[in-house]
N, C-alpha and C positions, 0 to 999 in steps of 0.2 A: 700497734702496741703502745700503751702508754706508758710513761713513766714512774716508778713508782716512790721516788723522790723528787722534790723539787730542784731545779737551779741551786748551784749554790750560791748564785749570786742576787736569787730572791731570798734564800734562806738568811745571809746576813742581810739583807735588809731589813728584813725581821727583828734580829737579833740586832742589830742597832737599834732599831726604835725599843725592843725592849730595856736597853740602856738610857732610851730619854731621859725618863725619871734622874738618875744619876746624873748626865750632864745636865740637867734642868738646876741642879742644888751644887754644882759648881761655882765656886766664888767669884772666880776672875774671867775677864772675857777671854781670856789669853789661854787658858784652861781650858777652857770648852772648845778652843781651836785645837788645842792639842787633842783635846779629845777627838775631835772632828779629823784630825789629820792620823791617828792612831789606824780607826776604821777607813779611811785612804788607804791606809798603808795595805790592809786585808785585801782589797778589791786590787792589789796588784797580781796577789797569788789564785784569786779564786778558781782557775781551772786547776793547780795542785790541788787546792782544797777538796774540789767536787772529787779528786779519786781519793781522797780519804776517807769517805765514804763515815764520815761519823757521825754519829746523833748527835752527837753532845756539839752543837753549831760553832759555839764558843770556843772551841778547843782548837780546831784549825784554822781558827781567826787571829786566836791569842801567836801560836805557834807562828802564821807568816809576818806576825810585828815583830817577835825577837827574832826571828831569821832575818829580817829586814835590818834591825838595827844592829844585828851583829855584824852583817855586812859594812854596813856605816862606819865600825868599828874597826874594824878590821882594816878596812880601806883606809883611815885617819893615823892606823897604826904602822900603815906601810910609807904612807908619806909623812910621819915624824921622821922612821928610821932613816929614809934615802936622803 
């Protein structure tokens, strides 16, 4: 039996390079890291991602950067208070 979707961790690969263009016309080199590190951030979730089971690739890519950084947040906000 074959699959009838890909990995999803070929499908963001995909989906990053269809971003090249975008970070290609990014100003600063420092920028395109960030960009570079954003889509890092994705490849930590990609097994959630594949049971989200969504076409739209983008969407549970975007979703594990701000659950990523909410966490950051959240965490930064527990060691202000203490």
């Amino acid at each position: 039996m074959g699959r009838t979707i890909p990995s999803f961790r070929i499908a963001a690969m995909l989906e990053e390079k269809e971003w090249n263009l975008f970070r290609k016309y990014l100003d600063k080199k420092r920028r395109k890291k960030a960009f570079d590190d954003l889509f890092s951030i994705a490849r930590l979730y990609n097994s959630s991602c594949l049971y989200a089971v969504n076409p739209i690739r983008i969407y549970p890519i975007m979703m594990s950067i701000v659950l990523y950084q909410y966490k950051i947040l959240k965490e930064k906000k527990l060691t202000i208070t203490l």
